[in-house]
N, C-alpha and C positions, 0 to 999 in steps of 0.2 A: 790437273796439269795446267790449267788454267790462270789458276790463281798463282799459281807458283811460277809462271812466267811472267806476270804483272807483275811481283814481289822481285823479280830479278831486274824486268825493265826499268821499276823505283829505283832500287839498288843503282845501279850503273847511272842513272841519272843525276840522283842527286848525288851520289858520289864523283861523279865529274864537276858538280859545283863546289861541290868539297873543295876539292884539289886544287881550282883555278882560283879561290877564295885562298887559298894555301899560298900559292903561286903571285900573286896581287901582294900578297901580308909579304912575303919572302924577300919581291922584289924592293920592297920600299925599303925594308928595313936592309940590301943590300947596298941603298942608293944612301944610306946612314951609316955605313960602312961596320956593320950589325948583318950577325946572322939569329933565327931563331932558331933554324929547326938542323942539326948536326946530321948530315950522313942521306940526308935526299938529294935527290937529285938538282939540278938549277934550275931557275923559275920557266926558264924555255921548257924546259924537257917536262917540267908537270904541267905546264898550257896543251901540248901533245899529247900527254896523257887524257889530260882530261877530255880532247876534243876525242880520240879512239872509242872513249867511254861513252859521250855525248852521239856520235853516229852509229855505234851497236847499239844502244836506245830506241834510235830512231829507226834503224831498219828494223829491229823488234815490233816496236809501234808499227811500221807498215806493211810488215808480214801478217801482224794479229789483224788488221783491217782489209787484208787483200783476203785474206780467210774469212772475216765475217762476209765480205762481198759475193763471195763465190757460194757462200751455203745459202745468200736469200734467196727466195723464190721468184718469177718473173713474172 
């Protein structure tokens, strides 16, 4: 169970750099009056995206460490 919640917390990670790497490329080529990617949303809407993804991460990460805390000994 473990492992498999580190594997999700990667996931959601880096997939929020994904997106805002997406989001950066999208806006420039919109300011070139170019699109690249047909049928996504606008460059606003996947920076929001990717920040939802970037804080389900991090409260992942700070749940797995508020759980190592409480299981050490005193």
């Amino acid at each position: 169970m473990k492992n498999m919640e580190s594997i999700i917390r990667s996931a959601f990670f880096y997939g929020a750099f994904v997106v805002a790497i997406m989001a950066v490329i999208e806006k420039i080529a919109n300011i070139m009056k170019y699109t690249l990617f047909k049928g996504i949303p606008e460059p606003s809407r996947l920076l929001e995206y990717a920040a939802i993804g970037l804080l389900f991460s991090i409260a992942m990460q700070l749940h797995q460490i508020r759980l190592l805390l409480s299981a050490k000994p005193k």
